[in-house]
Structure formats: C-alpha cells, structure tokens
C-alpha positions as CSV (number, residue, x, y, z in Angstrom):
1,X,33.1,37.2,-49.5
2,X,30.1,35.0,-50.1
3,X,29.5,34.7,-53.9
4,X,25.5,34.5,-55.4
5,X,25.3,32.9,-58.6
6,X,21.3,32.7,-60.6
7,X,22.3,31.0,-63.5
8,X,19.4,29.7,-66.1
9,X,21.4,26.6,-66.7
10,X,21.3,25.2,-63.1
11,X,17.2,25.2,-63.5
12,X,17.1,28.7,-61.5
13,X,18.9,27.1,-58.5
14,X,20.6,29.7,-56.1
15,X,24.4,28.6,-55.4
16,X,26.1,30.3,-53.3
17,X,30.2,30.0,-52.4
18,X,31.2,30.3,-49.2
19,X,34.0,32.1,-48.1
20,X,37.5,31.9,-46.3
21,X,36.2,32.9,-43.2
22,X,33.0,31.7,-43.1
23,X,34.4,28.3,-43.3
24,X,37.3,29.1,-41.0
25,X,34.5,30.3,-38.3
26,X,32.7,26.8,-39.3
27,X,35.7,25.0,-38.6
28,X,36.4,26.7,-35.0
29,X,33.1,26.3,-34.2
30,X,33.2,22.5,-34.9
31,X,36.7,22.3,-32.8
32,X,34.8,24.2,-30.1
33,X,32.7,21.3,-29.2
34,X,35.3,19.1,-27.9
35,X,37.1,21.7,-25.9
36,X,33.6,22.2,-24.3
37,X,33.1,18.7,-23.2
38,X,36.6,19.2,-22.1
39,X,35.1,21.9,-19.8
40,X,32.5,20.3,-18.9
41,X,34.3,17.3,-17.5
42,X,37.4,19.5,-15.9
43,X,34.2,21.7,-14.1
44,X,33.2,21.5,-10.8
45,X,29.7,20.1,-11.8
46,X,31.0,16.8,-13.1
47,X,33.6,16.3,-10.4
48,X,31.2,16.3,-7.9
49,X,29.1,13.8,-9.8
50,X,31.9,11.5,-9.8
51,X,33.3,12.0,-6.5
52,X,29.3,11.5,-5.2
53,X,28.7,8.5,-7.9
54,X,31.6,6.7,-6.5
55,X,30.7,8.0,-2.9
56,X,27.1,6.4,-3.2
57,X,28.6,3.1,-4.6
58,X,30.6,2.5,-1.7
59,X,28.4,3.3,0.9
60,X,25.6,0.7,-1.1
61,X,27.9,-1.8,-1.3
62,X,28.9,-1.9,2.4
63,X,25.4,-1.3,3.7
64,X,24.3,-4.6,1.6
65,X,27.6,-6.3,2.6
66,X,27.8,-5.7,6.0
67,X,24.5,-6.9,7.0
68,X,24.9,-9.7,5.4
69,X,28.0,-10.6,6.9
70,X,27.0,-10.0,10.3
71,X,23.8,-12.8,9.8
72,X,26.5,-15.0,8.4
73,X,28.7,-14.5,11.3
74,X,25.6,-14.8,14.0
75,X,24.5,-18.4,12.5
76,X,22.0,-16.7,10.2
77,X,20.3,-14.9,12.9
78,X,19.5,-11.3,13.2
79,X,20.7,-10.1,16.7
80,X,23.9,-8.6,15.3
81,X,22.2,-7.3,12.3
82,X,19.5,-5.7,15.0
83,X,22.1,-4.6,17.0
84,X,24.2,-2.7,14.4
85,X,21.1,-1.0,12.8
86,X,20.3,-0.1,16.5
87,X,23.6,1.6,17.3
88,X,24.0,3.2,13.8
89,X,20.2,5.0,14.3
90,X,21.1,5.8,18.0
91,X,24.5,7.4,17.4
92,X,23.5,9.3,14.6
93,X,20.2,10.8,16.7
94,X,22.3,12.0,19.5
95,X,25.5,13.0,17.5
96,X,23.5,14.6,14.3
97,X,23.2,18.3,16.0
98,X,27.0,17.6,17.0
99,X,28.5,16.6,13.3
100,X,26.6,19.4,11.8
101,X,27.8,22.0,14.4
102,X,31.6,20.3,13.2
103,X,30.8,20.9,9.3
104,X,30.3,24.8,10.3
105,X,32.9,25.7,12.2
106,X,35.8,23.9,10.3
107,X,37.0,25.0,7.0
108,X,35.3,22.6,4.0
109,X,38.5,21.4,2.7
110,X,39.1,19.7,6.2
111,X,35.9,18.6,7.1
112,X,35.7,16.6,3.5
113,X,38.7,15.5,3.3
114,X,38.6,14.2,7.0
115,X,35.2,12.4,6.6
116,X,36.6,11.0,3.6
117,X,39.3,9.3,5.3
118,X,37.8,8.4,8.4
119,X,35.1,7.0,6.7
120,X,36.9,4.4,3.7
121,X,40.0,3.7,6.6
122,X,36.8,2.6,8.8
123,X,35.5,0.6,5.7
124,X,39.1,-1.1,5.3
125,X,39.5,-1.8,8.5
126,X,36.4,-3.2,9.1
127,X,36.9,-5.0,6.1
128,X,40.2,-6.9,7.5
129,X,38.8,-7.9,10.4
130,X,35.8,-9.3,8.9
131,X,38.0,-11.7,6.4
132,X,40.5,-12.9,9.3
133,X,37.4,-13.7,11.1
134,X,35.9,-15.6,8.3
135,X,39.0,-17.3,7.7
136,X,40.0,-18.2,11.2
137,X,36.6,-18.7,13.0
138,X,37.0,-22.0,14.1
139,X,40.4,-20.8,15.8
140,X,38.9,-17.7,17.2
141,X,35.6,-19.5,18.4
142,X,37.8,-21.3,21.2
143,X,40.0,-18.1,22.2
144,X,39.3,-17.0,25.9
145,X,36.4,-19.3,26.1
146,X,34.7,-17.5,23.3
147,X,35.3,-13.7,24.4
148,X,37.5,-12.8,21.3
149,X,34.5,-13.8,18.6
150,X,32.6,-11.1,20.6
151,X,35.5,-8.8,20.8
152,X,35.2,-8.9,17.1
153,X,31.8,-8.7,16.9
154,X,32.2,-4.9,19.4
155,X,35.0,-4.1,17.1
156,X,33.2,-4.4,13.4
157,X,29.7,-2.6,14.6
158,X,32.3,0.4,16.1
159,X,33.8,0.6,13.0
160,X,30.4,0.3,10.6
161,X,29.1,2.7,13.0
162,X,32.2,5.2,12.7
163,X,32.0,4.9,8.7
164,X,28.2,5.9,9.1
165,X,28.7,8.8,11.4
166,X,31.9,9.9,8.7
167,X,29.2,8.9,5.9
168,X,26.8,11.5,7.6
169,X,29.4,14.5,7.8
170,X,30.3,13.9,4.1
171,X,26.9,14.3,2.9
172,X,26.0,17.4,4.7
173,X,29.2,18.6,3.8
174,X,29.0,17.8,0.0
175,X,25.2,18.0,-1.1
176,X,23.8,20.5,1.6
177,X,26.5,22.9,1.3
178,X,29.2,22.6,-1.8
179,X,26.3,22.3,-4.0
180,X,25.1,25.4,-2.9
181,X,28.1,27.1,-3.3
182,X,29.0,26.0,-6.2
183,X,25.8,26.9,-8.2
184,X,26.2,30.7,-7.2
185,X,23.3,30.0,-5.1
186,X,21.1,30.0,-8.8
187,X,18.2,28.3,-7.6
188,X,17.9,26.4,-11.3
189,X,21.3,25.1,-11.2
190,X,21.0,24.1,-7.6
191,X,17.6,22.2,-8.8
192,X,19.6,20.3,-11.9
193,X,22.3,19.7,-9.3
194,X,20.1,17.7,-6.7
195,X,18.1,16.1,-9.0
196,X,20.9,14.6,-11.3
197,X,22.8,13.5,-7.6
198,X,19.5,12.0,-6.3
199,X,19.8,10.2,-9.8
200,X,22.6,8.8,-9.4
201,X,22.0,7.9,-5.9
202,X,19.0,5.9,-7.3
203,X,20.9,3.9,-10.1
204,X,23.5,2.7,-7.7
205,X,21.3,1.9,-4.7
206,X,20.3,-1.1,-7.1
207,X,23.5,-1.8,-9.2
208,X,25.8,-1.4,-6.2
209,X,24.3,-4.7,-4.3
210,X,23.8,-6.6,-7.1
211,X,27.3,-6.1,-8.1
212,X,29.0,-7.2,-4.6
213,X,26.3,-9.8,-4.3
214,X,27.5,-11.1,-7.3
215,X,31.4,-10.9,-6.1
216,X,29.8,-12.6,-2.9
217,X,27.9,-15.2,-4.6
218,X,30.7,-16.6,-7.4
219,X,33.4,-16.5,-4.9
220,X,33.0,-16.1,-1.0
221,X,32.3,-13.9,1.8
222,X,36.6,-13.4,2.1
223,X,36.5,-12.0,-1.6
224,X,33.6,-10.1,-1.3
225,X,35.2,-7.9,1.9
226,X,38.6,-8.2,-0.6
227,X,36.9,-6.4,-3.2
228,X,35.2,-3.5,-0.7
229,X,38.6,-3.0,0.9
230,X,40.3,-2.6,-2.6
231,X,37.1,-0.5,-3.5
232,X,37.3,1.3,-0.9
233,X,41.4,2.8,-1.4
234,X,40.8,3.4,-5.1
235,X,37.7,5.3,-4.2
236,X,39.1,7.5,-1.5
237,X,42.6,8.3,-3.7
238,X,39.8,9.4,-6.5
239,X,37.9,11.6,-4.3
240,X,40.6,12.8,-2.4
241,X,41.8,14.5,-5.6
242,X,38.6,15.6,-7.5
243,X,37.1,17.1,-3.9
244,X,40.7,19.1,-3.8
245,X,40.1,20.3,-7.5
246,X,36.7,21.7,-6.6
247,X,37.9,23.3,-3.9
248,X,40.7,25.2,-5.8
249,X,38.6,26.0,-8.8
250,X,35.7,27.7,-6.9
251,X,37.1,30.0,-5.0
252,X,34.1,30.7,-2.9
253,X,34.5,27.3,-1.0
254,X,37.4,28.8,0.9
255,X,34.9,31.7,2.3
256,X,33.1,30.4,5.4
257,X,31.6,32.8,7.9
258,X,32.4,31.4,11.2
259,X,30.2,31.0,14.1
260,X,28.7,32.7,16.9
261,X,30.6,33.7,19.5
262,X,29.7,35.9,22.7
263,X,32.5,38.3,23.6
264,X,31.7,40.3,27.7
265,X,33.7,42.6,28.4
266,X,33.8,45.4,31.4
267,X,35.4,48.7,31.0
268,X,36.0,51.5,33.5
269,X,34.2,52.3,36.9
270,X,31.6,53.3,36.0
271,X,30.3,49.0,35.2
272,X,30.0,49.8,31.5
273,X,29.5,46.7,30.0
274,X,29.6,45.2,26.4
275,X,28.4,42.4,24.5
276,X,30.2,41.6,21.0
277,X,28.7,39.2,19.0
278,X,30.4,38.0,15.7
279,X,29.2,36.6,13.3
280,X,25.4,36.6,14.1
281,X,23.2,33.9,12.5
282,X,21.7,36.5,10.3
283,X,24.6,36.9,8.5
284,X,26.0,40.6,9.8
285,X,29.9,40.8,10.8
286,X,29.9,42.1,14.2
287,X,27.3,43.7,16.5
288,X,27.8,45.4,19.6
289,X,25.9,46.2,23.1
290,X,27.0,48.8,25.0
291,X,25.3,49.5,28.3
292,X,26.0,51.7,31.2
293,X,24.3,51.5,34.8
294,X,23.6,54.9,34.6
295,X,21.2,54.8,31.6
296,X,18.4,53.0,31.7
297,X,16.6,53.8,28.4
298,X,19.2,50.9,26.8
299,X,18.2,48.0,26.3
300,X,20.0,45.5,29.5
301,X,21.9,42.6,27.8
302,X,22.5,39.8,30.3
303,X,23.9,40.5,33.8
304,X,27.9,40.5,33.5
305,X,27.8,39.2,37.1
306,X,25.2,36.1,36.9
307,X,27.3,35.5,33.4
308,X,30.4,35.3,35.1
309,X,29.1,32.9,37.9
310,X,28.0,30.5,35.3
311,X,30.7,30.5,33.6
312,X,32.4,30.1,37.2
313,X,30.5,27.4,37.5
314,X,31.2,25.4,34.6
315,X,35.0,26.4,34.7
316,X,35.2,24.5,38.0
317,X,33.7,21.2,37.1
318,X,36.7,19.1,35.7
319,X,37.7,18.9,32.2
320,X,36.2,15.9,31.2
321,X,32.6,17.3,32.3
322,X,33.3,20.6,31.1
323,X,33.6,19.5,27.8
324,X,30.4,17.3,28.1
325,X,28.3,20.2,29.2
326,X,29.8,22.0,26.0
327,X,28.6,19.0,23.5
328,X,25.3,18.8,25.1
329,X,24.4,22.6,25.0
330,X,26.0,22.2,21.2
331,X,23.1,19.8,21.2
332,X,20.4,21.5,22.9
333,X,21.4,25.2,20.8
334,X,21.4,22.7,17.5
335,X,17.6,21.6,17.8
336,X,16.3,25.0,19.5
337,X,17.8,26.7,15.8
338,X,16.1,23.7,13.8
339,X,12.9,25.0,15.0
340,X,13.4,28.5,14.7
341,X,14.1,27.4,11.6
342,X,11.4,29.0,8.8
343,X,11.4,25.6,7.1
344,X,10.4,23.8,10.5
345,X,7.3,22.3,9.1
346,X,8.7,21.3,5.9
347,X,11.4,19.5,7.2
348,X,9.2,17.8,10.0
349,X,7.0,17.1,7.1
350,X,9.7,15.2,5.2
351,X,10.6,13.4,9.0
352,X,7.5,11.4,9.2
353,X,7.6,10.4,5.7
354,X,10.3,8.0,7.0
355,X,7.4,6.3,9.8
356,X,6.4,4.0,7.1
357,X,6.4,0.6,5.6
358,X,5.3,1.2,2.1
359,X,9.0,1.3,0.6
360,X,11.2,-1.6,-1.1
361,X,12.8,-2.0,2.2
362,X,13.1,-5.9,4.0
363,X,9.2,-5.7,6.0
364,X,7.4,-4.7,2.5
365,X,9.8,-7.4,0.7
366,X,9.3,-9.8,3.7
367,X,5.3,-9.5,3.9
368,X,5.4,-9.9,0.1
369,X,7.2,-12.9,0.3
370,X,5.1,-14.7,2.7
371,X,2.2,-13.4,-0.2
372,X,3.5,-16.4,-3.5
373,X,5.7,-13.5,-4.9
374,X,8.9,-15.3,-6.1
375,X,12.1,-13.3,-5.5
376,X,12.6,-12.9,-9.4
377,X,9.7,-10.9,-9.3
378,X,10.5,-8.8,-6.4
379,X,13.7,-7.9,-8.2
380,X,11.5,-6.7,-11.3
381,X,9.8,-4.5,-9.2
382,X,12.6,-3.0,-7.4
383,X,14.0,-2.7,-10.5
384,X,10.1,-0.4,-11.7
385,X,10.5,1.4,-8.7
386,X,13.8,3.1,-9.6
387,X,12.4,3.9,-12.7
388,X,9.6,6.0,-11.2
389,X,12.0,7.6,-9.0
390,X,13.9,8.7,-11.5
391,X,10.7,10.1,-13.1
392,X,9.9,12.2,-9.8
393,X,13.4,13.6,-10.5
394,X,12.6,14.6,-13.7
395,X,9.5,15.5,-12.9
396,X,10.8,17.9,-10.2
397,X,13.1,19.9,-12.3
398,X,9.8,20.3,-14.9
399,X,7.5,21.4,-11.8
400,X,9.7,24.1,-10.0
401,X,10.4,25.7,-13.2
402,X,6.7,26.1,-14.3
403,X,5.4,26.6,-10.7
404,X,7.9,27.7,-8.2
405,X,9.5,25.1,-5.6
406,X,6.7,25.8,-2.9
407,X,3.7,24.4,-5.4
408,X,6.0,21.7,-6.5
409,X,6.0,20.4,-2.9
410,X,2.3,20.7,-2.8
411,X,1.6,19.3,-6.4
412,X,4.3,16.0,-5.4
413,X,2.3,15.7,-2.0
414,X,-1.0,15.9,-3.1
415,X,0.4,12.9,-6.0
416,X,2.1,10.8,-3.7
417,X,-0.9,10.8,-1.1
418,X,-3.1,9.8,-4.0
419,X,-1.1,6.7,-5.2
420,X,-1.0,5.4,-1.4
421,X,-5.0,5.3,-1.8
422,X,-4.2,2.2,-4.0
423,X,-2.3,0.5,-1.1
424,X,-5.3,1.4,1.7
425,X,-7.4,0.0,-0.8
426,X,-5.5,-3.3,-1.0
427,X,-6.1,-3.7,3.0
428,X,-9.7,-4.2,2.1
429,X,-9.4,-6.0,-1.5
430,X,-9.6,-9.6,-1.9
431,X,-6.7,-11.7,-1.0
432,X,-5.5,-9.7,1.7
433,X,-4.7,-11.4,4.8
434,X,-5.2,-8.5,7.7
435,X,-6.9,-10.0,10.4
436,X,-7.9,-8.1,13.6
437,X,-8.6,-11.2,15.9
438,X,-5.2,-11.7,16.9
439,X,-5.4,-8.3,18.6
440,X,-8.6,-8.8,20.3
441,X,-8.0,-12.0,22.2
442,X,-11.1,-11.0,24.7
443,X,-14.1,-11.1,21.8
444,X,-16.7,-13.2,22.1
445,X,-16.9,-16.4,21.6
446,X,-18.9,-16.8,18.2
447,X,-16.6,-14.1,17.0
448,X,-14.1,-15.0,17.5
449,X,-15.1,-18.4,15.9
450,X,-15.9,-17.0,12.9
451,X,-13.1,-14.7,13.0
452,X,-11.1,-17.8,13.3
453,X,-12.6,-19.4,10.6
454,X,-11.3,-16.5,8.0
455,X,-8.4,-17.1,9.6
456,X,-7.5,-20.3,8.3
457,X,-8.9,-19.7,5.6
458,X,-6.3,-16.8,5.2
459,X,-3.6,-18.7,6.3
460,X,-3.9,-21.1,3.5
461,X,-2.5,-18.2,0.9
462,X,0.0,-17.1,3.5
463,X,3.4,-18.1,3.7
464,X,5.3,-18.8,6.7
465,X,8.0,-15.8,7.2
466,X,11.2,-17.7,8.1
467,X,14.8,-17.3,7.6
468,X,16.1,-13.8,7.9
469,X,16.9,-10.3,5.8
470,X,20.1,-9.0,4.6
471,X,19.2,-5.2,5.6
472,X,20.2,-3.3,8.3
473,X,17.7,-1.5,10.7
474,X,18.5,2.4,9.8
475,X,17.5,4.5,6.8
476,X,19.0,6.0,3.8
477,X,20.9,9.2,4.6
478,X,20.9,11.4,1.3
479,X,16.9,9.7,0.6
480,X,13.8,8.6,2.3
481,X,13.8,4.8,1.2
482,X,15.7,1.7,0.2
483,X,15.2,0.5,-2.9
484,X,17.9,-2.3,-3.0
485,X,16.9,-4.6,-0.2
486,X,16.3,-7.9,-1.1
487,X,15.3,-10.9,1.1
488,X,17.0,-14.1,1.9
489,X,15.0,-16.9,2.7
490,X,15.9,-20.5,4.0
491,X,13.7,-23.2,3.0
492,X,10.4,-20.9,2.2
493,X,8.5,-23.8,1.4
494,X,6.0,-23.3,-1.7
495,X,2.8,-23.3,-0.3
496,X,-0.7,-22.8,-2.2
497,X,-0.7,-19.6,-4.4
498,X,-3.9,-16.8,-3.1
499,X,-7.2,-16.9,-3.8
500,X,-6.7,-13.2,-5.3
501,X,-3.8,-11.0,-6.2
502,X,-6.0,-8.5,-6.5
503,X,-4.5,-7.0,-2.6
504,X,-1.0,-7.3,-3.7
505,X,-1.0,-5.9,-6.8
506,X,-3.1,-2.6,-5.5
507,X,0.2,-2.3,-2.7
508,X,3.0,-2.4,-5.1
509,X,0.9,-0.5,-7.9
510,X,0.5,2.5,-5.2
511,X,3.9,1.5,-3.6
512,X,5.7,2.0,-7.3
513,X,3.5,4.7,-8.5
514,X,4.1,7.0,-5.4
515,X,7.5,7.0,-5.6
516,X,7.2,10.0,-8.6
517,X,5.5,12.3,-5.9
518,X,7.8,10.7,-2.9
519,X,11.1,12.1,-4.2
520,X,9.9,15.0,-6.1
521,X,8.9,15.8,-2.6
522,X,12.2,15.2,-1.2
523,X,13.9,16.7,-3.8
524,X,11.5,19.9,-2.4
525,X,12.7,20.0,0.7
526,X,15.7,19.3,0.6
527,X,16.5,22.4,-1.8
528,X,14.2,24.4,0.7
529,X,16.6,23.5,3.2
530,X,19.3,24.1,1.1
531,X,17.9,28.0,0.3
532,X,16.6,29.1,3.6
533,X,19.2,28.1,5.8
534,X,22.1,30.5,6.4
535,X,25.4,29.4,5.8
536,X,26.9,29.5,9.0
537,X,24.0,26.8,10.4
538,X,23.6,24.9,7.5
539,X,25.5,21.9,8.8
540,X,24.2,21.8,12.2
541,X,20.3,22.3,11.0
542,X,21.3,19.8,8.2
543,X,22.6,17.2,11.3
544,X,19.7,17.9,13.1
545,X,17.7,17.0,9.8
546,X,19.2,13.4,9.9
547,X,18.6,12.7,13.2
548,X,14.7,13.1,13.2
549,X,14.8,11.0,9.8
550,X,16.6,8.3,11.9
551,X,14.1,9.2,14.8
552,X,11.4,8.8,13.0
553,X,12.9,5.7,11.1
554,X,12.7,4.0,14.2
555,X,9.3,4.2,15.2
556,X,8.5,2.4,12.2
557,X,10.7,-0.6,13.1
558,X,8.9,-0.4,16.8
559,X,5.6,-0.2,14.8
560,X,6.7,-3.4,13.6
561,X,7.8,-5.3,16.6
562,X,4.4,-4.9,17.6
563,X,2.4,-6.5,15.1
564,X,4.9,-9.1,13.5
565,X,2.7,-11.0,11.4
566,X,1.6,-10.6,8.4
567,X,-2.1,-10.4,9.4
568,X,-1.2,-7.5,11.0
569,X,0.2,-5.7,7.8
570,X,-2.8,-4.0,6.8
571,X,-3.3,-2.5,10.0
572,X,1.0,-1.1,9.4
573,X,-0.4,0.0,6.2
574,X,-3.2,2.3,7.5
575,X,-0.4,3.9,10.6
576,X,2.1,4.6,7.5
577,X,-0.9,6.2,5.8
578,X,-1.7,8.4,8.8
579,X,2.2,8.8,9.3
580,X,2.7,10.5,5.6
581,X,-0.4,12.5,5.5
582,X,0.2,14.1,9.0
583,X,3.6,15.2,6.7
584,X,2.4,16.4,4.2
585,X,-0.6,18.8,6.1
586,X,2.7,20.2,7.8
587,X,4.0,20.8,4.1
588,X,0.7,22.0,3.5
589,X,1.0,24.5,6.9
590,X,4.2,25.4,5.6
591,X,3.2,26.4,2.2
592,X,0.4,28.6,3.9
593,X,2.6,30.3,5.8
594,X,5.1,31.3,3.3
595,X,2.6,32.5,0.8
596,X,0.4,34.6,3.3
597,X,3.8,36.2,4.2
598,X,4.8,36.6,0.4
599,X,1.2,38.5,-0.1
600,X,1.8,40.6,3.3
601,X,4.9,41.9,1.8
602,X,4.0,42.4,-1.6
C-alpha cells in the first residue's frame, strides 16, 4: 500500500513510500530485460543475421581472394581472372531459372543445408588446391609438359564457379524466402528484415577484403587460402546449426506447397477425359477438368491423344536427352512465369540498373586512377560510399512507412537519377579527358588536327592504365554494386596532376550521393518481389531474377571492351545514364500500373 505523507516540516514536500509489491513488480520488471535480450538473441531474427553476417563474410573474402590469386597464378595477367568472371556470369544466366525451380520443389531444410555444404566444401577445396599449387609451382610447371598447371587452373574456376552457383541457391533460399516466412508475411517486419541484412551485407563487402588482404599482405598467398579454408569450416558448423534452429522454432518453414503437376487420365468408353492439376500457381490445392466427347458446352482441355504422343515422343529419346529436354523446358516455363509476373517491370527495372559503370567496382576505380587519385584516397571514398548506402537503408524503412513501398521506389528513383546529373555533368566539366576523335578516325583533316591538339593536351593529366585489377568480371548477387574493389597497379608512374578536378569530383560526388536512392531502390524491389510472388514460384522467379542481373552485368563489361580508354569514359558515362533511366521509366510503368488497378478496384 503506497503511503502519502504532507508534512509542514519537510517544506510541503510530497513523500510517498512505496510498497512491497510495487517494488517487487519494479524488480521483475528490471530482471525482465535481460531475459528479453535473451529472446531476442535465441529468436529467429538474430540467427539469421548471424548465419547471413558470417555467410556475407565468406563469400567477400573469397570473391576478393580468389581473383587475386588467379592474377598471381597467370603472371599478373587477367585471362584467368576474365575467364572465371566469364564462366561464373554464364553459368549462373543459363542455370538461374534451374536453381530457383530446385529451391521450390525441395523442402527448405535441404535446400539450405545442401547449398551450405556444397558451397564452403567447394571453398575448401578450392582452397587446397590453390596452396599446393603455390607451394609446388615450379614442380607442377614441368609436369606433362605443362598440362597439369592448366589442369589446375580447369579445376579451381570449376570449383569457384560451383561455390557461386551454391552461393546463388543459398540466397534465394534464405533472404527471398525464410525471411518472408519468418516475418508472418508483416510487410514492416519484412522491411526491417531486408534493410538490416542489406546492412550488414554493406559493412562486410568493405571489412571482409580488407581483412584477408591484410592476412595476404603480412604473410603470403599460402596463409591467406589457410585462413579461408579454416574460415570456411568454422563458418559452415555455425550455420549449419543456427539455420537448423530456425527451422525448428518456426514451424511454418516446414509448410511448402509443392509444385505444379499435370495429372491425364481416361475413364470409361465413353473418352471421358480429366485434367488434375495440383497445386496451381495461384495457390488453390487441387482443380479438376472433366470433359466428355459428348458435351460440347465444356470447355476442351488439351487433346489426351496429341498429349500422349508427345509425351511418346520424349519417352523414346534416350535418357540422357530426356532429362535435357526436362531442364530446358524447366528453363523456358521459368522465364515465361518471370514475365507473367505482375512485378515484370519492376524487376526489369532493377536489371538495367546493373548496365553501368558508375559504381566502386575496378573500371570506375581504374579510370580514376589513371585521373592523379592516390589509392589512399580511393579507399576514403569507398569507405563514404558505404556510409550513404547505409543511409538509403535507413532511409527506406522511413519512406515505406510514411508512403507505402510503391512511392518509395518512385521517391529513391527519381533521387538516384538526380545525383547521376552530377556525373553527366562531369563529362562536360573541366578536366575531363572524353575525347570523341578516337572514334571518328575518318574526320577531316583540320579536325581532326585540332581534335588532336586537345588531345595531348588531355593526355598530359591522364595516367597510363597499366598493371591489372583484383576483381572478378560478375556482380554482387544479394546487391546491385561492389563497393570493396580496390585496384592494383604496377609501376603507375606519377605523372602531372590535372589542370582541374572539377570532372572528378562531380563523378564521385554523384557516384557517392546516388547510392542513398540506388539501394533504397533495391531494397524496393526486392521486397516487391518478395510480396507479390507466390510461394510455390518464388525460387524459380527469384533465379530468373539473378540471371538478367548477371545478363545485364555483362553488357556493361562488353560496353567496356569497346571503348577501353579512358577518353572514352565519358561517352560509358552517358550509356550507364541512359541504361538506369530506361530502369527506372519501367519502375515508373510499373507504379502506373499498379495504382490505376488499385483506383479500378477501389
């Protein structure tokens, strides 16, 4: 009982006494907070973090390692390098529709826990044959004439290549379909729940390399494949575990619809035929067909006969081809649902984001390189860059809860477009060395003289791009960007610093600045994805997701080969330009759509 005492001699001071159980209440509630952090870190939520945190760091590590490993292996030249980023982008475009349709009809327990292995026993693997061939190269150099060093060669880009496929199954698996599940499907849980793993995606795509570069640096190439192998076994025996604890806490992870699947079957003499099918992409359990040959007001399914024969017909090809004509119409049946796919345009949208070069990956590095700006430097402002895509994600969570997820996406497009004006400006600005001569070899002749006079006079504030880069040619599979490439150079001489920095700073200002709208953006799509796919497709649209993001990945690299030099940067910068905004107006399409459907219905 709480006691009141208004005495005179206390100066008219209320005291008041608590009692027993107020104070015993206090005291629970104080003991409550511990037990709730308890919770918290025995929940689902903070398992996954983990598991995903020490997921991401891996797969940094070895994407920074192993492309630096296979220059060192090459002499320092970038075939191999080419080569793996070549296979890795291939595989994954013609095998995307193919893992996802694996993630949906397998139960989720097996599918992570078998991308989980398959990908870290890849890694360690890998990882052996990598140090016995950097301990024993002289020896294997002169075994079969030189066949065994490219037998090695075959058999590390097999296995990176296997660990990136694996790589790919985990994340659909894990954050385009656990996370759903385990939010409830509660669109603000599932928002915090993307944003805080995009955030840790973006603190360990820098801290990851720089920690293995370190390992690499101090020691050697053999200690730094030492420490990803022992990496590598701790992380999987973590994961392992905490991925089997989700699963047995949320019970709704062991409910998976399964797929579709086309039962024909004929009854009776009278040709009655009916088509089952279970499981329909909508959702429903089981619908039925039945038709008769005498009743022609039903709607005919499929003729049982022309059915059978093609199904005659694949039955007699041999086994091997059977099972290839089953994996490519797996294929075809993947991309023809992508685009029937209500969120079509969004996700071709966030496709072409990846056509560009204005992203901390090595060509922007490179170019700035060859531009006077030191390495140090270029570390700074990877290092800004992450801090402005951490903003987006913040800034994401803010804008969907004020303005609904479809304005977000418009409200990060029209913000990321705007920052880019600063690098189209720097084409133009002073100190920029485009020059358009060296693709017009047929101008005239006092032209091209005086187009060769600005020429020079360009090339005495551009640096000679030599040496090589440590990144390999494919992109980041949970984000649009890299944000941890740095560049290695051999004997960059120092040249004469520009006549203006006014060009370079305007492209890393609207580089750095666009990454708030660039993964807010993402973070858009991706949960649109997330909401509007059904559950029995979400792996296979989610595969098919990844393989036009490596699609379009590519063409940027081609865009590349074609104008090497840097005089021919601003002209990449203008074709990224016209890359993103032909993204976003299908974003913008999109958005249209859905709300002029919303306002039909209402």
């Amino acid at each position: 009982m709480s006691q009141r005492a208004d005495s005179p001699e206390c100066g008219g001071v209320v005291v008041e006494l608590e009692s027993d159980d107020i104070r015993s209440a206090r005291t629970r509630r104080i003991r409550r907070i511990p037990g709730s952090a308890l919770i918290y870190f025995r929940g689902p939520k903070f398992l996954i973090y983990v598991s995903g945190a020490l997921s991401m760091w891996g797969d940094r590590m070895w994407h920074f390692a192993i492309s630096v490993f296979l220059i060192e292996l090459y002499g320092r030249n970038l075939l191999l390098t080419a080569v793996f980023g070549l296979v890795v982008a291939g595989s994954v475009l013609l095998l995307g529709a193919l893992i996802g349709d694996w993630v949906d009809r397998n139960p989720r327990n097996k599918v992570a826990h078998a991308s989980l292995f398959i990908q870290n026993i890849s890694v360690t693997v890998c990882s052996i044959v990598l140090m016995l061939v950097f301990s024993y190269k002289q020896r294997i150099e002169h075994v079969w004439d030189g066949w065994l060093t490219v037998v090695c060669y075959t058999v590390v880009i097999i296995l990176a290549d296997v660990a990136n496929l694996a790589s790919t199954a985990l994340t659909i698996a894990i954050q385009r379909d656990w996370i759903v599940v385990i939010t409830g499907y509660n669109r603000g849980h599932l928002a915090g729940m993307n944003a805080t793993m995009r955030r840790i995606d973006q603190v360990t795509n820098i801290l990851a390399p720089l920690a293995v570069g370190q390992v690499m640096t101090l020691a050697s190439n053999v200690v730094g494949c030492g420490f990803i192998l022992g990496w590598n076994l701790v992380s999987l025996i973590v994961e392992f575990f905490f991925l089997s604890r989700v699963y047995r806490i949320v019970p709704a992870l062991s409910v998976k619809p399964p797929g579709v699947e086309v039962h024909l079957e004929t009854q009776g003499s009278q040709g009655q035929t009916r088509v089952c099918l279970c499981a329909s992409s909508g959702g429903d359990a089981l619908t039925h067909f039945s038709t008769s040959a005498g009743d022609p007001s039903v709607a005919q399914p499929p003729p049982a006969r022309s059915l059978s024969l093609q199904l005659k017909e694949v039955t007699n090809l041999p086994l091997c081809f059977q099972k290839l004509c089953k994996l490519m119409n797996t294929c075809k049946d993947g991309w023809k649902a992508y685009y029937r796919q209500p969120v079509f345009l969004a996700g071709m949208g966030l496709a072409f984001l990846y056509t560009t070069v204005l992203g901390f990956d090595c060509i922007t590095t490179g170019y700035a390189y060859t531009q006077g700006i030191s390495g140090s430097l270029l570390s700074l402002l990877m290092g800004v860059s992450a801090i402005t895509g951490l903003m987006g994600t913040v800034m994401f969570t803010k804008l969907r809860r004020a303005y609904g997820l479809v304005n977000t996406g418009i409200i990060s497009s029209c913000l990321h477009l705007g920052c880019l004006l600063l690098c189209v400006c720097s084409v133009f600005a002073p100190g920029s060395p485009m020059d358009l001569s060296l693709l017009v070899p047929d101008a005239s002749s006092n032209s091209s003289s005086e187009l060769d006079g600005l020429a020079s006079q360009r090339q005495r504030h551009t640096l000679p791009l030599r040496g090589s880069t440590n990144q390999p040619l494919l992109p980041d599979r949970s984000s649009i960007h890299w944000t941890n490439n740095t560049v290695l150079f051999d004997n960059v001489p120092a040249g004469t610093a520009p006549e203006s920095y006014i060009s370079i700073i305007l492209l890393f200002l609207g580089v750095i600045t666009a990454r708030v709208g660039l993964w807010s953006f993402d973070l858009t799509v991706t949960q649109l994805l997330q909401e509007n796919i059904c559950e029995s497709e979400r792996g296979v649209i989610n595969g098919v997701q990844s393989s036009m993001n490596y699609l379009m990945d590519l063409l940027h690299f081609i865009m590349v080969i074609s104008a090497p030099q840097p005089q021919h940067f601003g002209i990449l910068v203008l074709i990224s330009v016209l890359f993103i905004t032909t993204g976003h107006t299908m974003y913008f399409l999109y958005a249209h759509k859905t709300k002029r459907k919303r306002r039909r219905d209402t």
